[in-house]
N, C-alpha and C positions, 0 to 999 in steps of 0.2 A: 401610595403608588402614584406614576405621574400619569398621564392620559395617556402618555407614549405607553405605559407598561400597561395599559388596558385597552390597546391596541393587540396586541398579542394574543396567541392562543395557542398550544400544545395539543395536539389531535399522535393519536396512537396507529397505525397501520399494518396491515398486515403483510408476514414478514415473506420473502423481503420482494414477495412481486408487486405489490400495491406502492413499494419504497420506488424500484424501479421504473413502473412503469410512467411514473412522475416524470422519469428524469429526460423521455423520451423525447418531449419537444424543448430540452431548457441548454443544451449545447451550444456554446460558445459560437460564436460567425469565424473571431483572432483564433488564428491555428497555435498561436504561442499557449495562449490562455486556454483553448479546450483543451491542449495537452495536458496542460495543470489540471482542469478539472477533470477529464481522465482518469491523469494517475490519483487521485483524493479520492476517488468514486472506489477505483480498482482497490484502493490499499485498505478504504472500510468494509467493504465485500469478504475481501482476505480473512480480516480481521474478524469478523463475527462469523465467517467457517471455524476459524480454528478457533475460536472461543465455544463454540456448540461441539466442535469435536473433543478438544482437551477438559472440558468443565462439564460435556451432559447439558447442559440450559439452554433455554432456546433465548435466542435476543429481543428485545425489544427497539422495534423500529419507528421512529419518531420524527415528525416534519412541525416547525414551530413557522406560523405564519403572521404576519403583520399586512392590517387591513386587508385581510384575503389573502395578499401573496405571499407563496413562500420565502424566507426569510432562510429558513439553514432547514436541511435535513440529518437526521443523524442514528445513532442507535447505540443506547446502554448496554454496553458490556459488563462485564463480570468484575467483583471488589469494587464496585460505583464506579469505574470509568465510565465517561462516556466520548466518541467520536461524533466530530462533526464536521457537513461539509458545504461547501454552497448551491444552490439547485443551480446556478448558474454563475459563471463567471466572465467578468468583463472591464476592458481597460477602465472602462468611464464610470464604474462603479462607485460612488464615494462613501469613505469609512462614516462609522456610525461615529456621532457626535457623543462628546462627554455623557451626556445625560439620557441619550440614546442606548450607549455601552451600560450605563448604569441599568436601567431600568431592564434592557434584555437579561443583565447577571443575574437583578433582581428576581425578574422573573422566570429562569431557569430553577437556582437552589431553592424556590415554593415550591416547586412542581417532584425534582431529582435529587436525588442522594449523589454530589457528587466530591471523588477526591482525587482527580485528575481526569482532563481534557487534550483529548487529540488531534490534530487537524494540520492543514498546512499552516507555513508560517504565516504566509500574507493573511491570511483568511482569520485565524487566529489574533492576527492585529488588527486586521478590520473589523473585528467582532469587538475588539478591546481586553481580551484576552491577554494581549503582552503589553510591554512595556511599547510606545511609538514615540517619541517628543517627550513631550509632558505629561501622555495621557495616563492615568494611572492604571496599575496593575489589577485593580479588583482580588487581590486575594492568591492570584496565581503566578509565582513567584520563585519556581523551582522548574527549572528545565528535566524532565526524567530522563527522560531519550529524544535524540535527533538521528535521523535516516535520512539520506537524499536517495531520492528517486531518481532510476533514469529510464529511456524508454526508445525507443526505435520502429518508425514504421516497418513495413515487410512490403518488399516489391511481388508483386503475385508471380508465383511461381510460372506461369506458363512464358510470362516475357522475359524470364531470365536466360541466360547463355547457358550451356550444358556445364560449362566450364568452374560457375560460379556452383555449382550442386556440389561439385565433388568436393572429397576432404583427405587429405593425405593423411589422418587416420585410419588406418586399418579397419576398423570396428567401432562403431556406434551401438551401443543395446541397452537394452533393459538390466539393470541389477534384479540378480534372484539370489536366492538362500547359502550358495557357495562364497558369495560375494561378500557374506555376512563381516566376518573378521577384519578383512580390508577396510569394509565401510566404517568399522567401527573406528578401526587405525584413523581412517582421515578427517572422520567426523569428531574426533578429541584432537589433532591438529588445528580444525577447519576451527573449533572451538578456541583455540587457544590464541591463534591469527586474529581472530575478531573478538575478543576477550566475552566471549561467550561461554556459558554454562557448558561442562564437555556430557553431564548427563541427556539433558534435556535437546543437548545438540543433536545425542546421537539416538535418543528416542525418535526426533523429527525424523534423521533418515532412515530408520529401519519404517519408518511410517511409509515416507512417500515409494521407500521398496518394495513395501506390503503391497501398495495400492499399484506399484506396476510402474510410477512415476519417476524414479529414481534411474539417470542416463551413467551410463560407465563408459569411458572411449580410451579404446585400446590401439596399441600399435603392435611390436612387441611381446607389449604386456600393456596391464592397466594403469592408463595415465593420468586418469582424473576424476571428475560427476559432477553430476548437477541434477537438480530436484525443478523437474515441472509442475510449479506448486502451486498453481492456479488459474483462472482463468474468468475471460467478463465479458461478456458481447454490450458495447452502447449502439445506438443509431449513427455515430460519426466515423467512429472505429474500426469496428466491426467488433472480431474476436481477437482477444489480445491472452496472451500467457505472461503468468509470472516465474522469474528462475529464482533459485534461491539454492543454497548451499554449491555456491560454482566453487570448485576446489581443482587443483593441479598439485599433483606429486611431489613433492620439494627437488627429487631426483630428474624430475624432467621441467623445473621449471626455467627460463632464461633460453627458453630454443622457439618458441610462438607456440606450443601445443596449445596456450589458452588461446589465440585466436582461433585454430582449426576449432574449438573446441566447441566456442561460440559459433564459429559459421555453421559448421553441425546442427547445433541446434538449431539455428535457423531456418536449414534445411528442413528438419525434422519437425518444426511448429507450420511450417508455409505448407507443407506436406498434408496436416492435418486442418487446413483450411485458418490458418490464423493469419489476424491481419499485423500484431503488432506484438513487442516484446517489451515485458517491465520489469524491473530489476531493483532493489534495494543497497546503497551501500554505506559505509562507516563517512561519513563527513571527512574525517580526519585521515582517511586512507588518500591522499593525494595521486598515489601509484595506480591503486586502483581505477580512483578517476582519469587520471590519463588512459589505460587501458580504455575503459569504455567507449570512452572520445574518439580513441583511434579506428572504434568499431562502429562510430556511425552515430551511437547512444548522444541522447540528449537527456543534459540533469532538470528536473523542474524544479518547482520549490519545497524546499525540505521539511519531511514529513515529521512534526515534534509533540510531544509530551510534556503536559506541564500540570504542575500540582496544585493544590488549589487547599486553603486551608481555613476556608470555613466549607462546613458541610451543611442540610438540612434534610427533612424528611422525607422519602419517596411517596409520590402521592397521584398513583397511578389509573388519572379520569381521563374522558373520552376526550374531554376540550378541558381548554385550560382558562 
C-alpha cells in the first residue's frame, strides 16, 4: 500500500442523520455546482428509502476521509452496490492523480464487497472510476444505467401573480382505490415508454397511491399522474421534491396537458412549503428533454452506474 492509501480511513455513521448532518457546512459558493451536489445528495437519499422499503435492510452509511477530511461520502446498498458522493463540490477541485485513483480503489474493495458503483459522472471520473484520457478504468468497465437529472428552483409562492397558480385543469387530487385499474392501465404504458419493468412499474404506483402520493389531473376525465416521490431539506435549498412516474394519456397528448400538469404540481409542492423540484429522465429521451427546458428545468450531470469486476470481502470496522 502507498502512503496515499494509509492516508485514508472508512468510519461508519449513523444512518442517515450523523450522514447529513455532515453535509450542512460543505455546500458549494458555484450555483452551477451546488445544483449538481444537490441533485447527487437528493438521488442517494432516494435511493437508500427505497432500498430499506423494497429489501427490509437498513443501509449502511459511510464517509471515507483523507488526512482528516472528508474525501467521498456514501452508503452500501443492497446485492453490494454502493453510492457515492462528494461532501463538497467545486470548479477548482482537481481529479485525483493515477496513483491517488489507484490507491483510494485499493483501498475501498479491503474495506466493501463491492459489484457496482453509483454516483455522478464527473464525480465518478474524478474518483477514477471511468474511463478520463488515459486514465485507467480500475475494473469498472460496464455502464448499467445512466439517468439525467433535472431540477428547478420554486419562486415562493407568496410573490407569485394569482395568475400563475391557476391551472386549466379541472382537478388536481390524490389517486385512491377507484383509481386502481386506470393506474394500472398507465403504469404498464408508462413502463413500456421508458422500457421499464411493467410489474415492478406498477407496484411503484400502487405504492406511492397507498401512501397518498400518487397526483391524478383531470379535466373531463382523467388525463394523467405523477408520483411525489420524495423529498430532502439541505441548508442551501431548502426542501426540494422528487416526481417520478410523470405520465399523460396517449389520448390527450400533443395539446400541453403535460405543461398544465407540471405547473400543477408546482403549485401543489410551493403549496406545501417546497423550495425546489427534481426529476429523473431516459438520456436518450431527446423529447422529453426539451419538454423540461421549456418548463424552466435544468439537466445536471448524469446520474450512472457502472460495474466493477473485481470484488472483495465486506469488512465492517469503525475506521479503516
Amino acid at each position: 500500500m502507498t502512503s496515499q492509501s494509509q492516508q485514508l480511513s472508512l468510519s461508519w455513521l449513523d444512518r442517515p442523520q450523523a450522514w447529513i448532518d455532515r453535509l450542512e457546512t460543505l455546500v458549494p459558493q458555484d450555483a452551477k455546482e451546488a445544483w449538481r451536489w444537490h441533485v447527487s445528495h437528493h438521488q442517494l437519499l432516494t435511493l437508500a428509502k427505497r432500498s430499506e422499503r423494497e429489501v427490509g435492510l437498513s443501509i449502511l452509511w459511510f464517509a471515507v476521509t483523507q488526512d482528516f477530511e472528508t474525501l467521498m461520502l456514501g452508503a452500501a446498498l443492497p446485492q453490494d452496490r454502493i453510492a457515492i458522493v462528494p461532501p463538497a463540490r467545486t470548479a477548482e477541485r482537481p481529479q485525483l492523480d493515477r496513483e491517488e485513483s489507484q490507491a483510494l480503489h485499493d483501498f475501498l474493495r479491503a474495506r466493501l464487497k463491492i459489484s457496482s458503483i453509483m454516483g455522478c459522472e464527473t464525480e465518478l471520473r474524478n474518483f477514477g472510476f471511468l474511463l478520463n484520457d488515459d486514465r485507467p478504468i480500475f475494473g469498472y468497465n460496464e455502464v448499467l444505467e445512466r439517468q439525467t437529472p433535472w431540477g428547478k428552483r420554486l419562486t415562493n409562492v407568496a410573490s407569485l401573480d394569482s395568475k400563475y397558480l391557476r391551472s386549466p385543469l379541472a382537478v388536481t387530487r390524490r389517486a385512491n382505490e377507484t383509481d386502481r385499474p386506470m393506474v394500472a392501465r398507465w403504469a404498464r404504458i408508462f413502463a413500456a415508454d421508458t422500457r421499464a419493468e411493467a410489474n415492478a412499474t406498477t407496484v411503484e404506483a400502487f405504492e406511492w397511491m397507498r401512501r397518498g402520493k400518487l397526483l391524478i389531473f383531470e379535466t373531463d376525465r382523467p388525463v394523467g399522474m405523477a408520483a411525489l416521490s420524495g423529498e430532502y431539506t439541505d441548508p442551501d435549498f431548502g426542501r426540494s421534491c422528487r416526481l417520478s412516474l410523470i405520465y399523460v394519456d396517449p389520448v390527450y397528448r400533443g395539446r400541453g396537458y403535460g405543461h398544465d400538469m407540471l405547473s400543477a404540481i408546482e403549485n401543489e409542492v410551493r403549496l406545501e412549503s417546497a423550495n425546489a423540484l427534481v426529476l429523473y429522465s431516459d438520456p436518450e429521451n431527446k423529447r422529453a428533454h426539451r419538454f423540461y427546458a421549456s418548463l424552466g428545468f435544468t439537466a445536471a450531470d448524469d446520474w450512472i452506474e457502472v460495474s466493477s469486476t473485481e470484488t472483495s470481502g465486506l469488512n465492517v470496522n469503525t475506521t479503516g
